[in-house]
KOLMARMI-814478 format. One record per residue (C-alpha): y, x, z. Coordinates in nm, 4 decimals. Example, Ala and Ser with C-alpha at 12.3 -4.5 7.8 and 13.67 -1.06 7.14 Angstrom:
2
+----------+----------+----------+
!        y !        x !        z !
+----------+----------+----------+
!  -0.4500 !   1.2300 !   0.7800 !
!  -0.1060 !   1.3670 !   0.7140 !
+----------+----------+----------+
END
This chain:
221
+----------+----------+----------+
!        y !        x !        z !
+----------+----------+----------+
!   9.6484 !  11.1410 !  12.7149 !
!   9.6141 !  10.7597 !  12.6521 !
!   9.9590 !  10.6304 !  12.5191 !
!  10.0053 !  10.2389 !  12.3760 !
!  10.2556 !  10.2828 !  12.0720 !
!  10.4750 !   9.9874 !  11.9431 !
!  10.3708 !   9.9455 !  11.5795 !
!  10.7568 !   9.7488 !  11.5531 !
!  10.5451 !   9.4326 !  11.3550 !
!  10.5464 !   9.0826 !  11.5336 !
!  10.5174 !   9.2829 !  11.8931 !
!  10.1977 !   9.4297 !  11.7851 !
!  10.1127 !   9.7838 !  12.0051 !
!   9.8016 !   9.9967 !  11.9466 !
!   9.6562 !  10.2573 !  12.1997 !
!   9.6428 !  10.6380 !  12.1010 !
!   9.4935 !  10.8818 !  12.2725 !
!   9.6255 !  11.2701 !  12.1768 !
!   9.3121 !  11.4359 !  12.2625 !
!   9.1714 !  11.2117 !  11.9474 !
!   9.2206 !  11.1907 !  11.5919 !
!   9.6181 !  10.9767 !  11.5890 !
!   9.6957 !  10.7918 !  11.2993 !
!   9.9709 !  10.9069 !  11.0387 !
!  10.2169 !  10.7334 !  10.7593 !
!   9.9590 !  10.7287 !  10.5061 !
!   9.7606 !  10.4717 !  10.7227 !
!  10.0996 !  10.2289 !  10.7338 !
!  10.1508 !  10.2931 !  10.3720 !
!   9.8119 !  10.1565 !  10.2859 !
!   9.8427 !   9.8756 !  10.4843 !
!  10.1693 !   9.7874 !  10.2939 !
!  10.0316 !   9.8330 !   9.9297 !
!   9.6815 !   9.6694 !   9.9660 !
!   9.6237 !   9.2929 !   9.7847 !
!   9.5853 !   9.0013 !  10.0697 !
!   9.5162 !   8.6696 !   9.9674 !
!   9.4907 !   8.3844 !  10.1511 !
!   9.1419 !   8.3735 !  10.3377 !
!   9.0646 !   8.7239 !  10.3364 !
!   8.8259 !   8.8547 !  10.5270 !
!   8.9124 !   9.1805 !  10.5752 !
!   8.7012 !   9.5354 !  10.6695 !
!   8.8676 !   9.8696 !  10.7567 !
!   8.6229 !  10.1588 !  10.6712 !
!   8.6622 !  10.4662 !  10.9059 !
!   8.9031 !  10.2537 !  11.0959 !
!   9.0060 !  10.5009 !  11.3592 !
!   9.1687 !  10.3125 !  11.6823 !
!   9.2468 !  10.0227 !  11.4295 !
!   9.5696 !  10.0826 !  11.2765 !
!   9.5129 !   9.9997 !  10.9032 !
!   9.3871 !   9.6403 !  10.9560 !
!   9.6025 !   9.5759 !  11.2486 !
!   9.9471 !   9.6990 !  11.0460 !
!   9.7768 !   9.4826 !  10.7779 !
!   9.7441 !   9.2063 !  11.0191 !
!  10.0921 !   9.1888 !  11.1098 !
!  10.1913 !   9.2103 !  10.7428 !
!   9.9556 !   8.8960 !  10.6530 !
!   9.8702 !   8.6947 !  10.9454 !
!   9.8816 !   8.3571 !  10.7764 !
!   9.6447 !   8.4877 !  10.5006 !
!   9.3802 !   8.6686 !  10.6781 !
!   9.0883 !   8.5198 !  10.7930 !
!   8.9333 !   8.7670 !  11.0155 !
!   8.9187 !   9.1879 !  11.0154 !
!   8.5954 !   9.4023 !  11.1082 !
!   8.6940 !   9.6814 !  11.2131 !
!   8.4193 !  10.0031 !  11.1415 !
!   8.4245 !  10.3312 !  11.2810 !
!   8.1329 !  10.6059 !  11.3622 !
!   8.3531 !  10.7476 !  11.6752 !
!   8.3235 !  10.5898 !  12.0060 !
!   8.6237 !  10.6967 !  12.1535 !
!   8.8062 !  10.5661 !  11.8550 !
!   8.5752 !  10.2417 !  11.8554 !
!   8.6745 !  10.2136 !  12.2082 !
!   9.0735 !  10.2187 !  12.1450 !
!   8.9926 !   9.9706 !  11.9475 !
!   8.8858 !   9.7384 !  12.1475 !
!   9.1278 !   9.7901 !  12.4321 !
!   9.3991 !   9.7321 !  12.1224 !
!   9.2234 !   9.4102 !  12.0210 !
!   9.2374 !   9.2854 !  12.3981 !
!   9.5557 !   9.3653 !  12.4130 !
!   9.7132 !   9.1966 !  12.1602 !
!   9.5279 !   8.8722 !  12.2322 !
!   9.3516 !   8.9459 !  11.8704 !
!   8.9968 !   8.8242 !  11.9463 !
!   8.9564 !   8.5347 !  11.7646 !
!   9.0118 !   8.7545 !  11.4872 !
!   8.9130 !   9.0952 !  11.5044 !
!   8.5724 !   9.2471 !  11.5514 !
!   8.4961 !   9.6087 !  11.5884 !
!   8.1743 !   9.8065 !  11.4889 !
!   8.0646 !  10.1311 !  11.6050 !
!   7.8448 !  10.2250 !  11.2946 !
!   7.7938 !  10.5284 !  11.0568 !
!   7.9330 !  10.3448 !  10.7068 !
!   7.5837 !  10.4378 !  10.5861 !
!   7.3742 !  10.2426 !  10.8619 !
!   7.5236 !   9.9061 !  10.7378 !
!   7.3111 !   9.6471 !  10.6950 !
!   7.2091 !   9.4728 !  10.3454 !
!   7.2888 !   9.1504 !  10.6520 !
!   7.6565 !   9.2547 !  10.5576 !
!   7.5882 !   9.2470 !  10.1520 !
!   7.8900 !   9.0859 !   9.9530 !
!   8.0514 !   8.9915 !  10.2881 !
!   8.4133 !   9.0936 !  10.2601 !
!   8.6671 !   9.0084 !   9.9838 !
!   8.8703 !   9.3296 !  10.0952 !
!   8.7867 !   9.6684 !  10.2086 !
!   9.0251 !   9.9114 !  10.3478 !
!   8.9826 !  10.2372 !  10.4213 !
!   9.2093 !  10.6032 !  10.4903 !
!   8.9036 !  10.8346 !  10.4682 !
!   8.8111 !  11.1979 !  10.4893 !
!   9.0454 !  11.3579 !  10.2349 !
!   8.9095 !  11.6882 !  10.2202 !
!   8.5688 !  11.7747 !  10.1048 !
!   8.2595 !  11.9328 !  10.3169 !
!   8.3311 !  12.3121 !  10.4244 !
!   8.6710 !  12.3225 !  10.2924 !
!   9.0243 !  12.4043 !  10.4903 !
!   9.0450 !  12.5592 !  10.8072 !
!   8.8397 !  12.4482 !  11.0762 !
!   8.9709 !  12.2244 !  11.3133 !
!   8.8953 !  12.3017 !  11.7302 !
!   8.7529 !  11.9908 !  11.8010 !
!   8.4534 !  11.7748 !  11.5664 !
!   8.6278 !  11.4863 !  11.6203 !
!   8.9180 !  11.5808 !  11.4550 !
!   8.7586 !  11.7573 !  11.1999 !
!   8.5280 !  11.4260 !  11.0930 !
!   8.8329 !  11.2596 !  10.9884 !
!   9.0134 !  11.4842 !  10.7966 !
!   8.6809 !  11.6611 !  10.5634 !
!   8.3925 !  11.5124 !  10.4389 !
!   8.1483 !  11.6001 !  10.7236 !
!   7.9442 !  11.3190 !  10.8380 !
!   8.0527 !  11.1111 !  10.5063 !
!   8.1023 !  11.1543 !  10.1536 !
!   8.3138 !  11.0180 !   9.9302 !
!   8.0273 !  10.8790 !   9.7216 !
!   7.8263 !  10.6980 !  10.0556 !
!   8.2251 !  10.5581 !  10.1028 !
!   8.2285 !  10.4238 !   9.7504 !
!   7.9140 !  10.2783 !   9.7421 !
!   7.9096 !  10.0962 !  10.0652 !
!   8.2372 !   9.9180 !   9.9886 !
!   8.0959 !   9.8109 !   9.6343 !
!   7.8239 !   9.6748 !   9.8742 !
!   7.9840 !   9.4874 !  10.1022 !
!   8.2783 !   9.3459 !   9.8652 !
!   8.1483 !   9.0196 !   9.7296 !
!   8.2165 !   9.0229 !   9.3408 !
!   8.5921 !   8.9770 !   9.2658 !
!   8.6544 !   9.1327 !   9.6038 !
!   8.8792 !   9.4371 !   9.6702 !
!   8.8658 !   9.7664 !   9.7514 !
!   9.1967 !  10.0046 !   9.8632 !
!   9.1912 !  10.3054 !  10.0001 !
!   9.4567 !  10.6254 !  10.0568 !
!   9.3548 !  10.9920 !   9.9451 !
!   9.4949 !  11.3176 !   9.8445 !
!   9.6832 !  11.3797 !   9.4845 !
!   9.4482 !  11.6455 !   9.3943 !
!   9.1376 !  11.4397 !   9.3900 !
!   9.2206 !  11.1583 !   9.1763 !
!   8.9894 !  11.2414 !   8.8771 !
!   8.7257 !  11.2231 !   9.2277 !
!   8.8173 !  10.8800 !   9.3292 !
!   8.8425 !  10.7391 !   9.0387 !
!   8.4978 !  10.8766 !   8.8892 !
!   8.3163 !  10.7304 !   9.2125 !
!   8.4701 !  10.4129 !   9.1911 !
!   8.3744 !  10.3587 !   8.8599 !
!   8.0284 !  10.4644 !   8.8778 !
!   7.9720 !  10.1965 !   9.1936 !
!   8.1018 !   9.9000 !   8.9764 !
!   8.4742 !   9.9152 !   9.0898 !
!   8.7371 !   9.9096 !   8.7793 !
!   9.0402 !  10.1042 !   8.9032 !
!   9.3359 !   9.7786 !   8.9005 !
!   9.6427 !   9.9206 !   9.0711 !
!   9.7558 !  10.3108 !   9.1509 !
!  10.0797 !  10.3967 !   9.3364 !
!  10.1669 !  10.7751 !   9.3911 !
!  10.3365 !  10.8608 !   9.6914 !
!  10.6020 !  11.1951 !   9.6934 !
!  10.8356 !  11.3092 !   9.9382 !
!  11.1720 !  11.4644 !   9.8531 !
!  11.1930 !  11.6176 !   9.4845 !
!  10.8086 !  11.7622 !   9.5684 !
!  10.4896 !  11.6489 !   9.3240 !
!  10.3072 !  11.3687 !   9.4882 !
!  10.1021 !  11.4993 !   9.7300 !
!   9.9250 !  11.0995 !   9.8307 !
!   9.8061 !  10.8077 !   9.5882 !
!   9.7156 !  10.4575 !   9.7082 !
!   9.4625 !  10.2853 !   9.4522 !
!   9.3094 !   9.9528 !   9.4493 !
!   8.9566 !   9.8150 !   9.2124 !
!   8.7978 !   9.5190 !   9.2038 !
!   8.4269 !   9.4697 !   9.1919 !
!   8.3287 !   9.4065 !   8.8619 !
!   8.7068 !   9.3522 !   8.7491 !
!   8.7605 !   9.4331 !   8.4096 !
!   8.9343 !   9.7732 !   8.3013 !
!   9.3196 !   9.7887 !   8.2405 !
!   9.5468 !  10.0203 !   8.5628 !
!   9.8490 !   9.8715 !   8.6647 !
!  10.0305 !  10.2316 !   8.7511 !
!  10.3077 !  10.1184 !   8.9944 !
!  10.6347 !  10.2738 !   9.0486 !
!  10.5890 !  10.5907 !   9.2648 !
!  10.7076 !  10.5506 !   9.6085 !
!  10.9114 !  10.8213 !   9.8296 !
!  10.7526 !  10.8605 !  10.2107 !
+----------+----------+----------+
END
């Protein structure tokens, strides 16, 4: 069932649909702790129905310039849409229904930030989900977290940034990939809830930025 949900951020509303993949707090949370500057042109990798660069949006409207919006799923690709029409967003948003690997060298160095919740749980791991196009979003099975890595290292331009949300557990992952595609690891935020371990980090490089993490304050959800 198709349901429009009030994200509570300068009257913004995005359309869900529960028979798809919905979005959770870890997609607000990134929105809240990624770098904008002023100018930004802005892409959300495995964007869903659009709520990490619209959230970011509303956070930043003055700053950013414009927000691509890329995700493999049509039905997803198509909420979207309808959310970009119906917050009069046009001018500003675009939305691409693409495998992250099928992007064009035409999109080389184009962004100066890339945000992305991906897949947090690697190929053939957990418990299956019933439906494939739940499953896509939460494991690795149509993208890997090195093809991730290396596309946004393509399409940052130098000096550009790169955030993205993923499981505790697989820190030593993230930050290996990162590395190895030419993004120095900048700024890493864990995020706990209650007296628990944290069980989420947010974590931001630069392309070509020079090494030296800025390890925030943790951050209870």
């Amino acid at each position: 069932m198709r349901v429009l949900e009030d994200l509570n951020l300068n009257g913004l509303k995005i359309y869900q649909d529960d028979e798809l993949y919905r979005f959770t707090s870890d997609a607000v949370l990134l929105s809240r702790f990624a770098t904008v500057k002023a100018g930004d042109k802005v892409a959300d990798f495995c964007s869903g129905s659009g709520i990490v660069g619209i959230h970011l949006y509303g956070l930043n409207e003055k700053a950013v310039k414009s927000v691509t919006l890329f995700e493999m799923q049509k039905d997803l690709y198509e909420l979207s849409l309808e959310s970009i029409k119906f917050n009069g967003l046009q001018d500003k948003f675009f939305a691409v229904n693409t495998r992250l690997q099928d992007i064009g060298s035409d999109r080389a160095g184009e962004f100066s930030l890339i945000v992305c919740n991906p897949p947090y749980m690697e190929k053939g791991s957990g418990a299956k989900d019933e439906k494939e196009c739940i499953a896509v979003c939460k494991r690795e099975e149509t993208l890997s977290l090195k093809e991730l890595v290396f596309t946004a290292s393509k399409c940052l331009k130098f000096g550009g940034r790169f955030a993205l949300c993923h499981r505790a557990d697989r820190l030593a992952d993230v930050i290996f990939e990162l590395r190895t595609a030419g993004i120095e690891p900048k700024r890493l935020q864990f995020i706990y809830s209650g007296n628990k371990k944290p069980y989420l980090f947010c974590i931001e490089g630069v392309r070509g930025g020079k090494p030296g993490l800025d390890v925030l304050t943790p951050l209870e959800n």
